[in-house]
SEZA-696845 format. One line per 8 residues: number of its first residue (from 1); their letters; for each residue x negated, y, z negated of C-alpha. Coordinates in steps of 0.5 Angstrom, whole numbers, plus 500, padded with zeros to 3 digits. Each point is the difference from the previous one (the first is absolute). Example, Ala and Ser with C-alpha at 12.3 -4.5 7.8 and 13.67 -1.06 7.14 Angstrom:
2
1	AS	475:491:484; 498:507:502
//
This chain:
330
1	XXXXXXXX	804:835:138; 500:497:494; 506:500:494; 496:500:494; 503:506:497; 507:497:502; 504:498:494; 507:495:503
9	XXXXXXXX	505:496:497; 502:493:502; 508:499:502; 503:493:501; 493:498:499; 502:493:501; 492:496:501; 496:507:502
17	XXXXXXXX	500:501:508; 500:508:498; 495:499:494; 496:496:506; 500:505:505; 499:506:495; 494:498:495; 497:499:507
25	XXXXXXXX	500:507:500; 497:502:494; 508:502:498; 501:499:493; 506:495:497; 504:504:494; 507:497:500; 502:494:503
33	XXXXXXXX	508:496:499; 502:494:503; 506:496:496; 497:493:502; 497:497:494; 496:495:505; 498:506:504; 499:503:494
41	XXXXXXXX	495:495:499; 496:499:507; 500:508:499; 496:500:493; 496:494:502; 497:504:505; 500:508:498; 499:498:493
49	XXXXXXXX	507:505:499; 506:497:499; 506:504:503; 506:503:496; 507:497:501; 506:502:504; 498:507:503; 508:502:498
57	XXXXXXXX	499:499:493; 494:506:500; 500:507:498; 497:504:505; 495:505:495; 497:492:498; 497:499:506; 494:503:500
65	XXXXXXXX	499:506:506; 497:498:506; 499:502:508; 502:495:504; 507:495:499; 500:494:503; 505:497:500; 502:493:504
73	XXXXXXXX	508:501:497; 505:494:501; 505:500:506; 507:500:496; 506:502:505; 501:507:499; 507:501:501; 501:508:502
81	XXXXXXXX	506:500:504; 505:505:498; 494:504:496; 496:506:500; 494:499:504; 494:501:496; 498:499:492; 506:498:498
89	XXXXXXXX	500:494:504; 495:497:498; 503:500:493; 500:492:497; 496:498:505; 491:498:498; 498:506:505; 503:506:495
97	XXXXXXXX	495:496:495; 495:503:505; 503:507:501; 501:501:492; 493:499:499; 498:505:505; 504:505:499; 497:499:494
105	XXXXXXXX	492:499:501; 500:504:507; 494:496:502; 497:503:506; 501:493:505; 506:494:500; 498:494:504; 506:495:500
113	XXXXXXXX	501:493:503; 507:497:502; 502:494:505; 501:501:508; 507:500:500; 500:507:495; 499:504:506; 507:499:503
121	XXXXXXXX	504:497:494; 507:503:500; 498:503:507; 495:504:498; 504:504:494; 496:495:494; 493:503:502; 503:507:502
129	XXXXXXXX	503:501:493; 492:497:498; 497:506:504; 505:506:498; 499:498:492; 493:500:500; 500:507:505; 505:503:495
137	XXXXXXXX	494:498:494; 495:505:504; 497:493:505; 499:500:507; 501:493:504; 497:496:504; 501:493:501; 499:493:505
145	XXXXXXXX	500:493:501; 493:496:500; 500:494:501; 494:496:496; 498:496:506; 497:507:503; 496:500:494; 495:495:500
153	XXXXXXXX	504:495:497; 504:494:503; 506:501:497; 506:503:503; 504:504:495; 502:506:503; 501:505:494; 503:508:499
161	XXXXXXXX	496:505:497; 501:506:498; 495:506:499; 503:506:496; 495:506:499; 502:506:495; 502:506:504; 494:505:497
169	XXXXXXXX	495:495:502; 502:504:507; 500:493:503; 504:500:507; 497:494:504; 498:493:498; 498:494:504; 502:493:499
177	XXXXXXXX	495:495:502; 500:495:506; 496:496:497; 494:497:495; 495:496:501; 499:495:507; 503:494:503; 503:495:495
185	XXXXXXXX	502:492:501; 502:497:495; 496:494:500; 494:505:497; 504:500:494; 500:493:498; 499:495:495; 497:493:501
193	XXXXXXXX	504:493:503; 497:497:492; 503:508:496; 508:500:504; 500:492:499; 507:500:496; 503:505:504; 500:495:507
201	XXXXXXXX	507:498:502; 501:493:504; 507:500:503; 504:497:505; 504:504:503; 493:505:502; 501:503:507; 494:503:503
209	XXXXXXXX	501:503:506; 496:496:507; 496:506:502; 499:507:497; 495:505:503; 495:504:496; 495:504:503; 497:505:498
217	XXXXXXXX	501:508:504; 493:504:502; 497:501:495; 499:492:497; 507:501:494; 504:495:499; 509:503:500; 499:505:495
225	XXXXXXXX	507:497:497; 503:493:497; 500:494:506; 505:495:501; 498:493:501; 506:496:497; 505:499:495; 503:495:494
233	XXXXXXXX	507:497:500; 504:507:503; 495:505:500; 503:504:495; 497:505:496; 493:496:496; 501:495:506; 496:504:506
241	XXXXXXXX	493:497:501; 495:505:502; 493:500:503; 494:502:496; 496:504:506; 507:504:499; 502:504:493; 504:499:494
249	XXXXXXXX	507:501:500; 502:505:494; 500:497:494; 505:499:495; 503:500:493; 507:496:501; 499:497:507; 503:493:501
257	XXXXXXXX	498:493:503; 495:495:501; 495:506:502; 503:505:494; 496:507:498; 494:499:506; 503:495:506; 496:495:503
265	XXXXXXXX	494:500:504; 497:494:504; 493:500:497; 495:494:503; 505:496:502; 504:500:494; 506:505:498; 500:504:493
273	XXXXXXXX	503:505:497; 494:506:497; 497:500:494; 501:505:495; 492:502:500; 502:501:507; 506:504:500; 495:505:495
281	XXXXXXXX	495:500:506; 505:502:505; 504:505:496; 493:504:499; 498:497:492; 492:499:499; 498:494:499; 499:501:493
289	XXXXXXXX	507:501:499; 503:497:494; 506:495:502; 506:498:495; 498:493:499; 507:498:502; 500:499:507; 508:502:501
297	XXXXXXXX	500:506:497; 492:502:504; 505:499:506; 505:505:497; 495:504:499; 497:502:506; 507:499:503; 501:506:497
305	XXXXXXXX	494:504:501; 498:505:504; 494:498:505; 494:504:497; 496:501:507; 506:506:502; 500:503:494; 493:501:500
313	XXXXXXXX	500:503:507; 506:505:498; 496:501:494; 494:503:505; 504:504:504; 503:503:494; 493:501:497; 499:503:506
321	XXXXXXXX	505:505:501; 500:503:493; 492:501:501; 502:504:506; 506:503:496; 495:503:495; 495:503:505; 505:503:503
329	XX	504:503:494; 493:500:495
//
């Protein structure tokens, strides 16, 4: 099912994973917000729009209306001991900039992104309070874990996705998908030994491990996830060392050591850390995706993004289930 007739707004915008996965669909981009400036600018690079700033400072009725709300909110600890459960507590925090908004556009659909660990922060109560405010708006919820390795990029990033349907679409069962895409190795997504030349790092202190067995299963795959084969110095975070038949570890915005933001990988006899290009390959970005030209804050970028290749397999069963919604209630 196509979305050409869907108008979304874009929020927390940062570089456009969700504007990726959903102008794949056909959906139209009315609003987008993200208080970065270097984001802001690999946003318009790429979308010829350039995103508004900080979501707090913006009224509700100027936004223009829309259907859908995609939203990948950053995670702030939400602090609600001791308070009410529902919209009161997610006052002060970036989520009531959500809420706010569609209580009130009202769009049909919200697809909202946040890291792993959301689902079980302060144990459980966090999403628990996430889940009563929307349902209190008039939503029914759904929401999973997916880890981006099943989805056709080798990358692990384990990500959770909530779903939220207005109640009058009449929509009572929405399933996640498992996977998008077929088997990955992270060595398919890889630029040449002469491109990642300045990103080679000869130390002293490299461990490798003497023997480590990578086979594939029965159907010819290589481990559908990151495999160890050394580390530098202690083997701290940014100083593991991965084999490339294998998948990447989980980019990220701040990590530390000598493998910071990509960890290292022992490609063709050297050790390296990625490139930004391929940390754009294996978050699910085109290959004619506009990098921002400082190689840092590309590394911070895609650290922070949401990997396109699920949100498109998302899209697709959303799609789905609000064609079959509207058989059903014609």
């Amino acid at each position: 099912m196509s979305l050409t007739n869907i108008k979304y707004i874009d929020l927390f915008a940062g570089i456009g994973g969700f504007h990726q996965a959903m102008s794949s669909f056909g959906a139209q981009c009315v609003f987008a917000s993200e208080w970065d400036k270097d984001c802001q600018d690999t946003y318009e690079a790429n979308y010829e729009m350039r995103p508004f700033g900080d979501i707090t400072q913006i009224e509700a009725d100027e936004i223009p209306s829309h259907d859908i709300i995609c939203a990948g909110f950053p995670c702030q600890a939400f602090s609600i001991s001791g308070k009410q459960k529902g919209f009161e507590d997610t006052r002060g925090t970036l989520f009531f900039d959500v809420v706010r908004i569609a209580s009130y556009h009202k769009p049909k659909v919200m697809i909202l992104e946040n890291v792993k660990n959301f689902e079980k922060h302060d144990g459980g109560k966090t999403l628990s309070v996430v889940k009563e405010t929307l349902q209190e708006l008039g939503y029914t919820i759904f929401h999973k874990v997916l880890n981006a390795s099943h989805f056709g990029v080798p990358q692990k990033r384990e990500r959770i996705f909530i779903v939220a349907f207005r109640e009058d679409l009449g929509i009572r069962d929405f399933t996640f998908p498992s996977s998008y895409g077929g088997a990955t190795t992270l060595s398919e997504f890889l630029l040449s030994a002469a491109e990642t030349e300045s990103l080679v790092i000869n130390r002293k202190d490299i461990i490798l491990k003497e023997k480590v067995a990578i086979g594939t299963d029965m159907f010819g795959e290589y481990p559908q996830k990151p495999i160890r084969v050394g580390i530098v110095n202690k083997g701290g975070q940014g100083e593991r060392i991965y084999n490339p038949l294998g998948h990447a570890i989980t980019l990220s915005a701040y990590g530390g050591g000598v493998g910071a933001k990509t960890g290292l990988y022992m490609v063709d006899g050297v050790i390296r850390r990625l490139a930004p290009r391929e940390c754009m390959r294996i978050t699910g970005f085109p290959e004619d995706f506009i990098l921002h030209l400082n190689r840092n804050v590309s590394y911070r970028q895609f650290g922070n993004s949401v990997v396109v290749n699920v949100l498109k397999a998302i899209i697709q069963e959303l799609s789905n289930t609000l064609r079959l919604a509207k058989q059903n209630n014609p």
